[in-house]
Every structure is written in C-alpha cells, then in structure tokens.
C-alpha positions as CSV (number, residue, x, y, z in Angstrom):
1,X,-117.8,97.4,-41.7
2,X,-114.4,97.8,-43.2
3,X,-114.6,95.6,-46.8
4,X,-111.1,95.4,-47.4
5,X,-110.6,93.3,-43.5
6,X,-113.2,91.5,-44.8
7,X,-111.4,90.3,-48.3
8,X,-108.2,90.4,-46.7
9,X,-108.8,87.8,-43.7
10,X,-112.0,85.9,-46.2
11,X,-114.3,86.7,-43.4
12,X,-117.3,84.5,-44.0
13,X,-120.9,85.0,-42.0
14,X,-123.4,82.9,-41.3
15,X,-126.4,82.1,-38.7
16,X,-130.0,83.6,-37.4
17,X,-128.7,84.6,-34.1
18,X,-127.3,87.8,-32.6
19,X,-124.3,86.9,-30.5
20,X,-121.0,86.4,-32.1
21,X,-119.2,82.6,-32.6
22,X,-115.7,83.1,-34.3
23,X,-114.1,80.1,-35.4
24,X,-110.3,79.5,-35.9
25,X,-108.6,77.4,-37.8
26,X,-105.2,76.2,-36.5
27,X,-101.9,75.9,-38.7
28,X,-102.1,74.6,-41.7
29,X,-105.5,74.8,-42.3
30,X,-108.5,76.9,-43.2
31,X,-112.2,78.0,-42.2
32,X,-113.4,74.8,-44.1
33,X,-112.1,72.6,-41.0
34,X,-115.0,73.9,-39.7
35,X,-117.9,72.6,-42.2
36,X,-119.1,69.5,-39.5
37,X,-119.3,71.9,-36.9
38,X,-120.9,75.4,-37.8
39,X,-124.5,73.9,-38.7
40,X,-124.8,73.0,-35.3
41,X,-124.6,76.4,-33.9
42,X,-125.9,79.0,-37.3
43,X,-129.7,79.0,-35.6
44,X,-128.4,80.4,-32.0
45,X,-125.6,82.2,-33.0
46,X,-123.9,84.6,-35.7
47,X,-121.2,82.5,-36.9
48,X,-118.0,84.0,-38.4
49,X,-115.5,82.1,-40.2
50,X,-112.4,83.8,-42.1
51,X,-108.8,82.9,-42.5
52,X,-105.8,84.0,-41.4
53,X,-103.3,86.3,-43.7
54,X,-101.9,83.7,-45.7
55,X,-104.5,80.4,-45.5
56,X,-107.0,79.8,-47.1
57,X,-109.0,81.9,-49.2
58,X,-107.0,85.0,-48.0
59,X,-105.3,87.7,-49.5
60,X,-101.6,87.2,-49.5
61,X,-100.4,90.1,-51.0
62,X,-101.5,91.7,-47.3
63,X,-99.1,88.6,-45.7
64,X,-96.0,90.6,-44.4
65,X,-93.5,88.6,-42.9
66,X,-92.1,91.5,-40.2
67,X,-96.0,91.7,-39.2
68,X,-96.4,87.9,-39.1
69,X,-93.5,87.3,-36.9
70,X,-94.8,86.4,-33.8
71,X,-98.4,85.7,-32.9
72,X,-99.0,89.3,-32.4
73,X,-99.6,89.8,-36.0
74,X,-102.3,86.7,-36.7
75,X,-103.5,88.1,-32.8
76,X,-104.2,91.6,-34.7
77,X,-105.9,90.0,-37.3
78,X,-108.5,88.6,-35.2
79,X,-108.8,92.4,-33.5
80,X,-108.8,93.6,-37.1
81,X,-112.5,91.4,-37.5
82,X,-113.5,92.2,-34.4
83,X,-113.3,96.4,-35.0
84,X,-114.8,95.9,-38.7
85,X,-117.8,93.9,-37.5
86,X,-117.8,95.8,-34.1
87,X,-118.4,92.8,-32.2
88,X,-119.1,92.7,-28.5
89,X,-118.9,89.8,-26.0
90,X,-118.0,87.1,-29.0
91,X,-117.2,83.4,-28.5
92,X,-113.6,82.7,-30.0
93,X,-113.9,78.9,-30.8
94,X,-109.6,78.3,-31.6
95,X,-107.9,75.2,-32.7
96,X,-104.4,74.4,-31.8
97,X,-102.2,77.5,-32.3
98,X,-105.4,79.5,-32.5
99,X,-106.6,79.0,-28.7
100,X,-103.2,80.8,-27.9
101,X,-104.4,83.5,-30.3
102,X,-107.9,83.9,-29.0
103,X,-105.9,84.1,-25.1
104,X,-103.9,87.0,-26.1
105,X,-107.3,89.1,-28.5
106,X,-109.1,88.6,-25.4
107,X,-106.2,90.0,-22.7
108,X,-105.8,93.1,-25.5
109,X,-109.5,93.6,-25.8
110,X,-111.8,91.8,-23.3
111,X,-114.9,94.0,-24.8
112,X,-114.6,92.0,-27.6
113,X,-114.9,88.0,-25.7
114,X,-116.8,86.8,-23.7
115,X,-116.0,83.2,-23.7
116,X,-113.2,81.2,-25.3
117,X,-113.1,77.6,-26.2
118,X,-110.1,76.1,-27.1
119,X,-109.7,72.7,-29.2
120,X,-106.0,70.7,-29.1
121,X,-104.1,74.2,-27.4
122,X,-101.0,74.1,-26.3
123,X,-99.5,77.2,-24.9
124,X,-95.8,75.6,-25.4
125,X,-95.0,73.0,-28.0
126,X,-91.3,72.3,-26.7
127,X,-90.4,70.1,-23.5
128,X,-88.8,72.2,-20.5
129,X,-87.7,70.5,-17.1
130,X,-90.9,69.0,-15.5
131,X,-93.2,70.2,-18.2
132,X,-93.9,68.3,-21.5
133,X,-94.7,69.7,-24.5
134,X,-94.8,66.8,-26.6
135,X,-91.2,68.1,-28.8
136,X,-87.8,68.7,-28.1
137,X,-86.1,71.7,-29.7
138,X,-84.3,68.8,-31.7
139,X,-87.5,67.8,-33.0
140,X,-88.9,70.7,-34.3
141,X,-85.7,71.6,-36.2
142,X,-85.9,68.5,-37.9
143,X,-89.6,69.0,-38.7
144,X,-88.2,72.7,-40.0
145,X,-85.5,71.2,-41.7
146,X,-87.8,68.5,-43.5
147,X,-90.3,71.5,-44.9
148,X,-87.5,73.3,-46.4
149,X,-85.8,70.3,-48.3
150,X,-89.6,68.7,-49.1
151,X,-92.3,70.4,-48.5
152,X,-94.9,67.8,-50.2
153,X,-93.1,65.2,-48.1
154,X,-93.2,66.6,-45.0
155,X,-97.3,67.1,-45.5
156,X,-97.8,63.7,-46.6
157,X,-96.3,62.4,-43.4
158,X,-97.2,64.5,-40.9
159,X,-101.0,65.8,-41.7
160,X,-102.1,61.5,-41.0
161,X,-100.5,61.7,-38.2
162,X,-101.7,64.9,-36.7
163,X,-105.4,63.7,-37.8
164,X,-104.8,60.8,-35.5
165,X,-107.2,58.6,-37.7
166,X,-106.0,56.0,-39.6
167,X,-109.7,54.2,-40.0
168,X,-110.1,57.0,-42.0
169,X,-107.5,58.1,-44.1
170,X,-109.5,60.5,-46.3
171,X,-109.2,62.8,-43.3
172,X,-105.5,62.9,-43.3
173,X,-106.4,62.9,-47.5
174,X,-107.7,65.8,-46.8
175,X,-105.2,67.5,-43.9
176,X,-102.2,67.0,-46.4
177,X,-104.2,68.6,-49.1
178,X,-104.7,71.3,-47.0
179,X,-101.0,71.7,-46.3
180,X,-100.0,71.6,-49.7
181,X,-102.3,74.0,-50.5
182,X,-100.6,76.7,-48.4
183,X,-97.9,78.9,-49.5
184,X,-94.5,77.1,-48.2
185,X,-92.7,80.2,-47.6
186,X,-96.0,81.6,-45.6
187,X,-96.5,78.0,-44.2
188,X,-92.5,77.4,-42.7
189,X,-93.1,80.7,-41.2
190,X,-96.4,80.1,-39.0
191,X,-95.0,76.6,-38.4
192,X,-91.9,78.3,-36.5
193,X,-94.0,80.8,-35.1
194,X,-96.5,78.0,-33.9
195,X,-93.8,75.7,-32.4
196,X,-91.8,77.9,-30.8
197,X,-93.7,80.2,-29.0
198,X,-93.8,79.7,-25.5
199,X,-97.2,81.3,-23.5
200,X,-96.6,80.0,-20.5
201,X,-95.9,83.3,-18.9
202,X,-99.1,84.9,-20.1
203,X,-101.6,82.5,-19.1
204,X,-102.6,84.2,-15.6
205,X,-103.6,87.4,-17.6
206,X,-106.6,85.3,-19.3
207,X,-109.8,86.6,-17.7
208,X,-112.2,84.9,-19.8
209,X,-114.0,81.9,-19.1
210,X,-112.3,79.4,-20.9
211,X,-113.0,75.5,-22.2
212,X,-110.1,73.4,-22.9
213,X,-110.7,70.2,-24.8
214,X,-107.9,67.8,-25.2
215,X,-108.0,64.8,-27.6
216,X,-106.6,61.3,-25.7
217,X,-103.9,60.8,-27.9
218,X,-102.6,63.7,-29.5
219,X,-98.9,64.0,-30.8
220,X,-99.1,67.4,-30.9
221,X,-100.9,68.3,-27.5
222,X,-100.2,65.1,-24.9
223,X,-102.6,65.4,-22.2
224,X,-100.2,66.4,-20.0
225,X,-100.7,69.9,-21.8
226,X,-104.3,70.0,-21.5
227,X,-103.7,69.5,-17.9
228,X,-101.0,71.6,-17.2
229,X,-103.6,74.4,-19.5
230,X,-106.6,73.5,-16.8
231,X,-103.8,74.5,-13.4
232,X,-102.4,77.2,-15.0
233,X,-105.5,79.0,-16.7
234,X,-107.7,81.0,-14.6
235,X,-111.5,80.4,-14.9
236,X,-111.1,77.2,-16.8
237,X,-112.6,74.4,-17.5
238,X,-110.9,71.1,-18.8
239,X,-112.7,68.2,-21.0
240,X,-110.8,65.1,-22.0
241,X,-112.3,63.9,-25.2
242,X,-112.6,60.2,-26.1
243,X,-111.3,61.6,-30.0
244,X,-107.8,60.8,-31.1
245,X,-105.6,62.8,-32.8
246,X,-105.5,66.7,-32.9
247,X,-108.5,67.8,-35.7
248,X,-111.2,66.5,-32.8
249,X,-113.9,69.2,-35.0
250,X,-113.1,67.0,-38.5
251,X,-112.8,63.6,-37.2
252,X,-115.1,63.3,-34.1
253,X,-117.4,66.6,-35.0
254,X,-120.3,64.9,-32.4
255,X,-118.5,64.6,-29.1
256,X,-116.4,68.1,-30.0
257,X,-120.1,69.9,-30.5
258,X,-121.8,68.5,-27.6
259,X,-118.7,69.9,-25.4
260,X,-118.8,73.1,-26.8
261,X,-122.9,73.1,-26.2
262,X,-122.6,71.9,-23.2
263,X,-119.7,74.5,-22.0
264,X,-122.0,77.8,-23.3
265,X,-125.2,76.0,-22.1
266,X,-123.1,75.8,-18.3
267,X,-122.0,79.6,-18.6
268,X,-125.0,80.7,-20.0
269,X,-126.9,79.3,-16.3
270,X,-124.1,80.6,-14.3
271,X,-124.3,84.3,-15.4
C-alpha cells in the first residue's frame, strides 16, 4: 500500500468482505454522497471510498491543473488506488462524470474491474445533430460564465436543481454546501472538463459488464442519454429509475440500492 495515494486521493475503507466496491462521487461532490448507500453493501463487500484530487477531503497541494486537464488525470487517479490497494476484479460504482471515468480505468486496465455501475452518466453533455445531451454549447458557457462572476450564486441555483427534489430541500441544502465547499478555481476546471468532454467515440472499447441507471427527470442526463448509453455500450444493461433528479444515491438511496443488488446478484448467476 502506497500511504501517500492514500492521503492524497482520502481513500477511505470499509466492509467484512473480500471483493472490491469503489465508489465515485461525481462533480461537485465528495465520498460522503455515498453515506445512504455503503451500509447496504460493507457485509458482502470491501468498500472503498476516496475523493478525487481537489474534493473533498483531498490533498490539493497534489491538484495540478496540466494533469487535471482532461479526464485522463482524475482516470489515473482511480488507477493510482487501484495499484496501491492492488485490487483485482473491483466493482466501480460512478456517479455522473464519474461512470465516464470508471469506462476509460477499466479499457486502460481491465485486471482491475470487473463490473461497472453507472448512476446519472452521460458520455456527452452537449446536444449534436440527432443526439441530445441535455445543453447546448451556449448553455454551458453561460453556466461557465456564471461560476466565474459568482460562484456562491451559481451553487445556490443549480445544486436544487440538479438534486431534482424540491420536497426536500435540505438535499439541495446540502448539494450547494457541497459546492461551495470546493475550491472555485479546482471546481470551474472539472466543471469544463465534465461538460465538455465528448466519449462518444470510446464507448465500443468498454468490455465490462456495465449497469446504467437513469433518473426520469434529470436536467443533466435526459433519458434520451441513458438510452442512447444502453445502444451504444457493449454488454449493458439499462434501468430507468422512478427517482428524479440526478443524486438518485442521496435522494432515493432504496430503489438506487436494490438496482445495484439486483444488477451484481444477475452477473454473479450468469458467470
């Protein structure tokens, strides 16, 4: 085990069992998205939570911006957890942004997966022709635009919105605290990194057998992503959740955890 992986990325273990579950938290956020889901899993399984180079609990004196460029660097972060707990035929569990991530640790090194489940993906967040991707490139430059000038502001409106709940506001509460919790410099540069990568091209290289759940109304994700995900992605298979918004794990924890059970629980008979 290499410690200083482990401080830098605030890697975090858990659980009785022997097989790996990694969780990832999506933009914005941090391992503690994952509080309502983990106990559900921590007798089977050896959970491991952590954060990405500049969220969370992380060290940011590590965060480089040339490294952090493109999804390559937070994808060698995950590879980075992988080598120090030398990890074999894990479970990558990624929200948003972080189901692209998990696609391309896998394609790099398949030794390391075994499964991936991915919660609100979308391997393009931009509309192009026939496909949707819920923004235009107008859009996001606004949404860039708006975190420059006011930061604070933009987190108070969007996090409720992403979170999709408004019978319960203390979970957008909680989504915009997580925002503003994040570096802004660190957070502008994930964000364009997050909305304008386009993986579209790389999704027949994904071996792994893969779930894709997709909230019913998600302003981030529509479901015409989570379907264009299940025809595009080999070895797939697609779940349209009765959850709104795109934190399915923090607002509707029950129906996201009996997907995921019943996903492994499928795979495990299969093979």
């Amino acid at each position: 085990m290499q410690p200083n992986i482990i401080h830098r990325n605030n890697v975090t273990i858990t659980g009785k069992g022997k097989q790996p579950l990694i969780f990832a938290h999506g933009f914005g956020c941090d391992q503690k998205m994952w509080r309502f889901i983990v106990p559900a899993f921590e007798d089977r399984y050896q959970v491991i939570l952590f954060d990405y180079v500049g969220s969370g609990c992380s060290d940011t004196t590590a965060y480089n911006a040339e490294r952090y460029r493109s999804l390559r660097g937070y994808v060698q972060d995950v590879l980075d957890i992988c080598s120090a707990l030398n990890l074999r035929d894990a479970i990558f569990v990624g929200h948003s942004v972080s189901s692209m991530i998990g696609m391309y640790a896998a394609i790099a090194a398949p030794q390391y997966f075994s499964k991936l489940i991915m919660v609100g993906p979308s391997p393009c967040y931009l509309a192009d022709g026939d496909y949707n991707g819920g923004f235009t490139r107008s859009d996001v430059d606004d949404l860039f635009v708006t975190m420059d000038k006011n930061y604070i502001g933009w987190a108070n409106f969007l996090a409720p919105a992403l979170m999709g709940t408004p019978q319960q506001p203390e979970l957008g509460d909680e989504l915009v605290q997580s925002f503003c919790s994040s570096d802004p410099i660190i957070a502008r540069r994930f964000a364009e990194v997050t909305f304008l990568s386009d993986c579209r091209p790389d999704l027949h290289r994904s071996t792994v057998p893969t779930l894709v759940m997709q909230c019913r109304d998600d302003i981030v994700a529509p479901v015409s992503v989570g379907e264009y995900l299940s025809q595009h992605l080999p070895n797939s298979t697609y779940r349209l959740l009765n959850a709104t918004g795109h934190c399915p794990h923090v607002s509707a924890p029950g129906e996201t955890i009996e997907h995921i059970r019943s996903f492994l629980h499928t795979e495990a008979v299969m093979t």
